[in-house]
Every structure is written in structure tokens, then in C-alpha cells.
N, C-alpha and C positions, 0 to 999 in steps of 0.2 A: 504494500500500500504506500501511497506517494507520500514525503514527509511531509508536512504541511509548514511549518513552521519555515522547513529551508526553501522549501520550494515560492514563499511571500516573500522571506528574506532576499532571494535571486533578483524579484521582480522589483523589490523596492531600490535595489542598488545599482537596475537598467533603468529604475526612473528618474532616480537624482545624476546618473550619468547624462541624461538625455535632457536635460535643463530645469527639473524640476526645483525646487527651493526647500519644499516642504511634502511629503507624500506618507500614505501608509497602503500597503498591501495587506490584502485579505486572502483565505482560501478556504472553504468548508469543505468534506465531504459524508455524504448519507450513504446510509446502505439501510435497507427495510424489507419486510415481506407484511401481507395483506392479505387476507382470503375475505371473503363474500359470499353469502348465502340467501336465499329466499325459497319459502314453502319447502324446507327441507332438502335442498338440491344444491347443492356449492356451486355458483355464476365462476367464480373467476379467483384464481391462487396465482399473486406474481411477485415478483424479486425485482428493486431498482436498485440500484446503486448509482450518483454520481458525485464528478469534484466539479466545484467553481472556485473562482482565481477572481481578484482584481484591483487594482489599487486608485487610489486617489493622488491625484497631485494636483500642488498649491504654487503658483507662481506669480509674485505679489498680492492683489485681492482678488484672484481670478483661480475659478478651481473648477476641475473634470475625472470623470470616473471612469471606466471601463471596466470590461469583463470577457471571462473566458471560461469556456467548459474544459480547456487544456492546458498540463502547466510543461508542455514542450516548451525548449529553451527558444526557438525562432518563434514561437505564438508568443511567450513573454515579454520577446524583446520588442516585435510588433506594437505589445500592448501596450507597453513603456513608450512607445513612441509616438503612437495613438495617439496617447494620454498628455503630454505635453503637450501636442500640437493643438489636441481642441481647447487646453485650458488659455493656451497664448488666446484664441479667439472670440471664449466666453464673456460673457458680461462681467463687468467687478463686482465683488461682493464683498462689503469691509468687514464684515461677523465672520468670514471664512478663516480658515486654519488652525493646524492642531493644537492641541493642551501643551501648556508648558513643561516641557520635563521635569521640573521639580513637582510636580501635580498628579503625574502617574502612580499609578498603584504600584506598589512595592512587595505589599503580603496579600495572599488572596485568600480569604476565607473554605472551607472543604462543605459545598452544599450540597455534599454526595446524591448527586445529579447523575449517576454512569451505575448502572445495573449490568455486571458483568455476564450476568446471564447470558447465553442466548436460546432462540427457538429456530422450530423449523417450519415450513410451509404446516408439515401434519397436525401440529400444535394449533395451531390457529386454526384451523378448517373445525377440529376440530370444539375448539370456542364458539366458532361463528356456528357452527348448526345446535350447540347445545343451546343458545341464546335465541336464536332462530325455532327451538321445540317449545323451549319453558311460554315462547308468546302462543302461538300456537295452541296448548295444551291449555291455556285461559277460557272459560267456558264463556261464545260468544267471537270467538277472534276466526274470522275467515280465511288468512292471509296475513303471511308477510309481506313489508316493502321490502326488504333488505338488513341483514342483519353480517355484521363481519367484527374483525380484533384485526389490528396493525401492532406491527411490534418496528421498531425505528431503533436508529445508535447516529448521534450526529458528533463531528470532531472540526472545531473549528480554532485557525489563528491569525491572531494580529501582529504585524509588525511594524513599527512606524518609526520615520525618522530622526521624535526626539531621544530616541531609546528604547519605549515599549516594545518590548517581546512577550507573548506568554500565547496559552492554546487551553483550551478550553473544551469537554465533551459530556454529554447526554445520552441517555434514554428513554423513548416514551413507549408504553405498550395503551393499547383502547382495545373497549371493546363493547359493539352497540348492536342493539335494534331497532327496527319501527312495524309496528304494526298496524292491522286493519280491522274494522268491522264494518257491520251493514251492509246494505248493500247500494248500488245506482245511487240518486241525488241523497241518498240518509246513509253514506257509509262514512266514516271516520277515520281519523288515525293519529296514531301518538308514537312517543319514542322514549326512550332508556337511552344512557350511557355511563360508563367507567372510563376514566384515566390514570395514570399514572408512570411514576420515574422507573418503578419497578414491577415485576412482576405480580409481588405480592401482596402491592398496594390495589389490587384491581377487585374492585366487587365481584362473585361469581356468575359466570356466564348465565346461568338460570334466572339468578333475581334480577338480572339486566331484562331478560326477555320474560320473564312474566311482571316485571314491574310497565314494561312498556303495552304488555297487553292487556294487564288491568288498569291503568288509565285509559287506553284507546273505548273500552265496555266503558268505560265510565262516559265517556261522553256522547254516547248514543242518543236519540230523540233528543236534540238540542232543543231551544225555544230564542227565539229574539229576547234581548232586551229592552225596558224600554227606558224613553229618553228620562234624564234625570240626574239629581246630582248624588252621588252615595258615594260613602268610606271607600274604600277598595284596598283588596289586599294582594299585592307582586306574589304567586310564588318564587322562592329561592331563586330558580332558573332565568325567572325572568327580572324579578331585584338586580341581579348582574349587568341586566342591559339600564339600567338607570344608572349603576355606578359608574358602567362604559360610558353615558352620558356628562358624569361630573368629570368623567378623566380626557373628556376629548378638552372639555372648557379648559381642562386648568394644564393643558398641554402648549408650553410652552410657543410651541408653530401655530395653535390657537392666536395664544394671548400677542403677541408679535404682529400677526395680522389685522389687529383688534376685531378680529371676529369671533369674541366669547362673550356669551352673556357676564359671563362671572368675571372680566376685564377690570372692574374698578371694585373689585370684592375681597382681595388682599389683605388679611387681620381683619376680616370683620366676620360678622355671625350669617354662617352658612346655614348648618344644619343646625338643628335644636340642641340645647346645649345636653351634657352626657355622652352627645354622638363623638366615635373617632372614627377614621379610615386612615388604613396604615397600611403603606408599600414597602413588603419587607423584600429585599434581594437576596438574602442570605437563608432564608428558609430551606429547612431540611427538605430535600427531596419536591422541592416548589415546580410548579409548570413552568415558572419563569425565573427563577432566581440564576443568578449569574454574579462569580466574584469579580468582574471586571465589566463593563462598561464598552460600549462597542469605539468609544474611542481612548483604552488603556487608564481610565478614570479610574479610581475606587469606587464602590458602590458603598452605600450603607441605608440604614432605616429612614425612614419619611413620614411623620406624622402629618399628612397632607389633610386632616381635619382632626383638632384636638378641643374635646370639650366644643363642638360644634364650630369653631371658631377654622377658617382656611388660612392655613399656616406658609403654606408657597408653591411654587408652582412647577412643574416637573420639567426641568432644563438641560439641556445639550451644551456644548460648549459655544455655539454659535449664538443659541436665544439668550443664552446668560446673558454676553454680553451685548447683545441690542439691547437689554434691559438693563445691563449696570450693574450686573447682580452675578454669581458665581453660580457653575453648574453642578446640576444636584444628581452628577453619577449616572445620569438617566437618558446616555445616548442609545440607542438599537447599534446592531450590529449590522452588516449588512456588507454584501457582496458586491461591489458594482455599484453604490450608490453613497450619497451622501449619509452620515449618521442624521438620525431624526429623533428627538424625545421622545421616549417610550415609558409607559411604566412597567413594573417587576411583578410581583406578587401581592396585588390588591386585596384588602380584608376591612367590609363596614365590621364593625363591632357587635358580637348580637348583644338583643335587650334582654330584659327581665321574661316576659310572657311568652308561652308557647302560640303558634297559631290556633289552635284548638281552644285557645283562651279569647285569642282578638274574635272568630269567628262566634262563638259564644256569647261575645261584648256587643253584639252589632242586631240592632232591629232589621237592618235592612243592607244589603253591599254586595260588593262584584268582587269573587275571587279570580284572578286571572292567571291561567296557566299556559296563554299559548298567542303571539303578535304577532302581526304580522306587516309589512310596510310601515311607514317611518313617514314624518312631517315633522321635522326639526328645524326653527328657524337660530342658527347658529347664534345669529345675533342678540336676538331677545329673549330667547329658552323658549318661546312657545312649541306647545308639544301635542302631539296628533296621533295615534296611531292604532289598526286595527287590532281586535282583542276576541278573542273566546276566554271559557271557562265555567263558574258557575256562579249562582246566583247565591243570594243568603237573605234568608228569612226569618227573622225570632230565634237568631244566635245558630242559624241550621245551613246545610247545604241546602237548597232547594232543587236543582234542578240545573242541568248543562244550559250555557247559552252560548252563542254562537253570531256572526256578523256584528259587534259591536263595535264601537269608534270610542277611546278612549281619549280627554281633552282636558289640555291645561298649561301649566307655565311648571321648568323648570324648576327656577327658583321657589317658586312655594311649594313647589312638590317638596323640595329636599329641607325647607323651611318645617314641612307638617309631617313630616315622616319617622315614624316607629317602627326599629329592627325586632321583629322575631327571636329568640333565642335557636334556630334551628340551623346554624351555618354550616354549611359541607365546606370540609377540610380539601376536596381533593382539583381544586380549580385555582386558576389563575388569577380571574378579579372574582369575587367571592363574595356573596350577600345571603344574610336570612330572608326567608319570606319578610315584604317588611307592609305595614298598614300605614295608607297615605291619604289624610283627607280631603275634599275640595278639588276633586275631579269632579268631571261630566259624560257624564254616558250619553250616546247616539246611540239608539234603535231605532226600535219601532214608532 
């Protein structure tokens, strides 16, 4: 297998030959297997593997990337020269160039990230039709869509010119379904999944596919909702795409653009006070933890909301400084492209109440377990978007609903919002079911 480390270090040293001033070379490579199944029949078992190459170079405020699927020494040298040449032609950019060498990380944390396991195609095939029966065997489920397990090993390195060297590697295994019921215009479907760094972080193949086939039965005979204003409560799954929503705002290439709602909300009251969201990088065994920084940074913890209050904002070395401010560990890594603010391992804090408590609490409300399209005005958080799930009556489920348009604003959503105590450990940005009031329902 190609070294990775020498083989960025070669290209970096044909790039500052070739006129660069300031550059870093990248090179990943994957290797994975993947089976797939439906209604009991394995669709497809395959084997990828590849490497990508590429570096950046900086030549005054002017900077360009390239990349390659090859780290032959005539594609390198190409690439190096490629890469000069378009940067002399690009626009300026004064935010451009690398971290200071005194700023590089030095010690890297061990977020035992690499499961030395391995599998084979039969292992998986295997998962995917046990996940693929458990739905199945659900009294009610007609049909699978697709049910499969990937098992992944990623080995990536950075080298850049103010010194940064190091390499970095992973493992991810899944393993999911989705299923069906009913039938023609009344038929349904829902899905399960597992993840994880290792093997035996994975829920088993059965509860994945009868957890997917007992919610799919469950939402059989839907009914409309009707229009109105009610509590509503996120499950977990979808709590996450709200956090994805505070993390796009307080994303530094946001805030730079001034297109975040939350632009002038820096130290003030976000969320309700007790709330925290914290981006940990260092997390054992996290979907995203990473000891370095896709530009040789150190990474560390972020209390990117403390006691409701929004603490700062998630920066690269380039939005630091258009803002005057240092970066917070939080560049992406990235093949071929500029580094971009990213966050690590997002976690809202849960609350005190189980959902079976808020649902309890509530005369009347919308549980929602399933969106769909999106109305997000970047600017002002107003927020739009399709919804199923179920209804709630005198503290009860009542009944599946379906077609509905959920509506409101951002900002007061995360202003009126109560975390669940129910958080799942095994995800990247990570929320309780949480209860938010001061939506509006569209139906009927």
C-alpha cells in the first residue's frame, strides 16, 4: 500500500520547487466492502478501494488546489505545476494561507478511531439479510426497500510547509434497513440504522430491522393534520437536523458572508438558559473526532452554547481572521480543496424528562418522526418544512399523521426548546427528542 505520508511529502517539495511560497499536500486512501439486500435476496456485494493526492499552494494572496487519483511521480509533478500556475491566475484572497508554525499541533490526542478488525464480503451479506428478516418477520410489513452493513478503514495525511507532518486513520462499520407496508396510495415506510468506529459498537442486525419494521406498522392509516398552533415534539433523529441548523449559522463561512441569522448573537442568550451544546473532537470512538485539524491545528472542546448563552463561533484559519479573532481547531480536511469550518462531535445536553413524560404533559401536539424538504431563509431563520408523525391527545398518541407543513422562526424555536433526557451516544451531531413550543401546523 502507497505510503501516504511520503508520497504528500514528494508533492509538497515539487510545489514549493515550482514557485509556490506556501503549500500543503494531502492524500487519503479507502478501502470498504458493502452488501445489500431486499425481501430476502442479496442485490449486490462489492469491494472499493481508492487513493486521492492533492495539494494547495499559496502565492502571495492568491491560492489553488488540485487533485489526483494517482501518486505516480510524473502525475505529481504535473500536479505541482498545475497548481502554481492556476494560483498565479486566481483572484486575491487576503484571509488565505497557512497557520503559523508555532500554532501546529504538537501532541495528538488517541480517539481510538481504527478498529483493527476486519470482515469479509460473507460477514456483511450476512448482517444485511439478518436485518433484512427481523423487518420482515414484523406482523404487517410486506416488503423491504433495502437493507445492507458497510464496513470502511480510511488512512489519511497532511503535510504542509510550515512543518506539519502527521497521518491520521479510521473505521466505520453500519448497518441498516427500511421497510414497507400497505399497500398502493396507503402503503408506508420507515427505517432503522446503526453506526459505529467499531465493530462492536453496532446494535444487532435484528433490532435494526425489526425496529424499522415496527415503526413502518406504526404508521399505517395516517390522517391529515389540521391547521393550528401546538407544542411539538422532534424525535431524537430529527432534533439533529435542528442542531444541523444552529451549526450551519454559527459556521464561520456563514457568519463571514453575513448570511446567519444568529450574525449579531455572539455572548448573548441563545437557547434557554441550563441548555449547553458541546463539540467534543477528542471523543472516544466519535463519528467525527479527529486529533488534528484539516489544517495541522490542534483541536480541543467547544462549548458552543453554555448555560444557553452562544459562546463562539466554529472557525478555520481563514474566517478567524476576516473576523479578528483566532481559529477554533475547526478546519475539514479535505482532498483537493480548500479547508472549510466544520464541526467534530456535536452533543445538545439532555434534560431532566423522559418523552413519555413531555407526551403525557401535553393536551394537544405533533410528534414528528419523519421531514421532508426544507425552507430555510438563511438570513432571518425563518423555517418551513414538510413533516409526518403523530398526533397527541390528553397526554396520548392518537393517531399517525401525514402531509403536514411545519412553521416558524429559528431563533424562537431554539429560544423555546426542551431536551428530552433520551440522547443516542452513537452519532455525530447528536440531540434528545427535544419539545418546542410556538410552531404552526398546515393541514387540513
Amino acid at each position: 500500500m502507497t505510503n501516504l505520508t511520503d508520497s504528500a511529502a514528494q508533492l509538497l517539495d515539487l510545489a514549493m520547487k515550482a514557485g509556490a511560497e506556501q503549500a500543503s499536500a494531502s492524500s487519503a486512501w479507502n478501502d470498504g466492502i458493502e452488501a445489500s439486500a431486499r425481501d430476502g435476496v442479496i442485490e449486490e456485494i462489492g469491494r472499493s478501494e481508492s487513493l486521492d493526492i492533492g495539494v494547495r499552494v499559496i502565492i502571495g494572496e492568491k491560492q489553488a488546489c488540485v487533485s489526483s487519483s494517482s501518486d505516480k511521480p510524473d502525475v505529481l509533478r504535473e500536479l505541482a505545476e498545475r497548481a502554481v500556475a492556476m494560483a498565479r491566475e486566481t483572484p486575491d484572497d487576503p484571509y488565505c494561507g497557512l497557520p503559523d508554525a508555532s500554532a501546529v499541533a504538537k501532541d495528538f490526542p488517541d480517539c481510538d478511531l481504527f478498529d483493527s478488525t476486519e470482515t469479509d464480503a460473507d460477514a456483511l451479506r450476512d448482517l444485511a439479510l439478518e436485518a433484512d428478516q427481523a423487518a420482515r418477520d414484523v406482523e404487517g410489513i410486506g416488503k423491504t426497500d433495502g437493507s445492507g452493513a458497510t464496513w470502511t478503514r480510511r488512512r489519511a495525511a497532511l503535510v504542509m510547509s510550515n512543518g506539519f507532518s502527521a497521518e491520521r486513520q479510521g473505521s466505520f462499520w453500519s448497518v441498516s434497513c427500511t421497510a414497507i407496508a400497505g399497500e398502493g396510495l396507503g402503503m408506508e415506510r420507515d427505517y432503522d440504522w446503526s453506526s459505529g468506529r467499531f465493530r462492536e459498537d453496532l446494535r444487532d442486525a435484528a433490532d435494526v430491522g425489526r425496529e424499522a419494521g415496527e415503526r413502518t406498522v406504526a404508521r399505517l392509516n395516517p390522517r391529515k393534520a389540521k391547521s393550528c398552533a401546538v407544542p411539538v415534539i422532534y424525535d431524537q433523529r430529527l432534533a439533529a437536523s435542528l442542531l444541523g441548523n444552529f451549526l450551519g449559522a454559527i459556521n464561520g463561512a456563514s457568519v463571514t458572508r453575513g448570511s446567519s441569522y444568529l450574525k449579531d448573537k455572539l455572548g448573548e442568550q441563545v437557547f434557554a438558559k441550563g441548555i449547553s451544546v458541546i463539540d467534543d473532537p477528542h471523543r472516544k470512538r466519535g463519528q467525527v473526532s479527529r486529533p488534528f485539524d484539516g489544517e495541522g491545528l490542534p483541536t480541543r472542546k467547544l462549548n458552543l452554547i453554555e448555560d444557553g448563552v452562544l459562546t463562539t463561533w466554529i472557525l478555520d484559519t481563514a474566517t478567524a481572521r476576516q473576523l479578528s479573532m483566532d481559529s477554533t481547531g475547526s478546519a475539514s480536511f479535505s482532498v483537493g480543496s480548500p479547508p472549510r469550518p466544520s464541526s467534530s462531535n456535536v452533543t445538545l445536553a439532555p434534560g431532566k424528562r423522559t418523552r413519555a413524560e413531555m407526551i403525557a404533559g401535553l393536551e394537544e401536539g405533533f410528534l414528528i418522526t419523519e421531514m421532508l424538504g426544507a425552507s430555510i431563509n438563511a438570513t432571518t431563520g425563518d423555517y418551513s418544512r414538510g413533516a409526518s408523525g403523530y398526533w397527541i391527545e390528553n397526554g396520548e398518541i392518537a393517531y399517525p399523521v401525514t402531509e403536514a407543513t411545519v412553521a416558524g422562526n429559528l431563533i424562537e424555536i431554539f429560544a423555546n426548546l426542551e431536551p428530552a433526557d433520551d440522547l443516542p451516544l452513537d452519532r455525530g451531531v447528536a440531540s434528545p427528542s427535544v419539545l418546542v413550543t410556538g410552531l404552526q401546523i398546515s393541514g387540513e
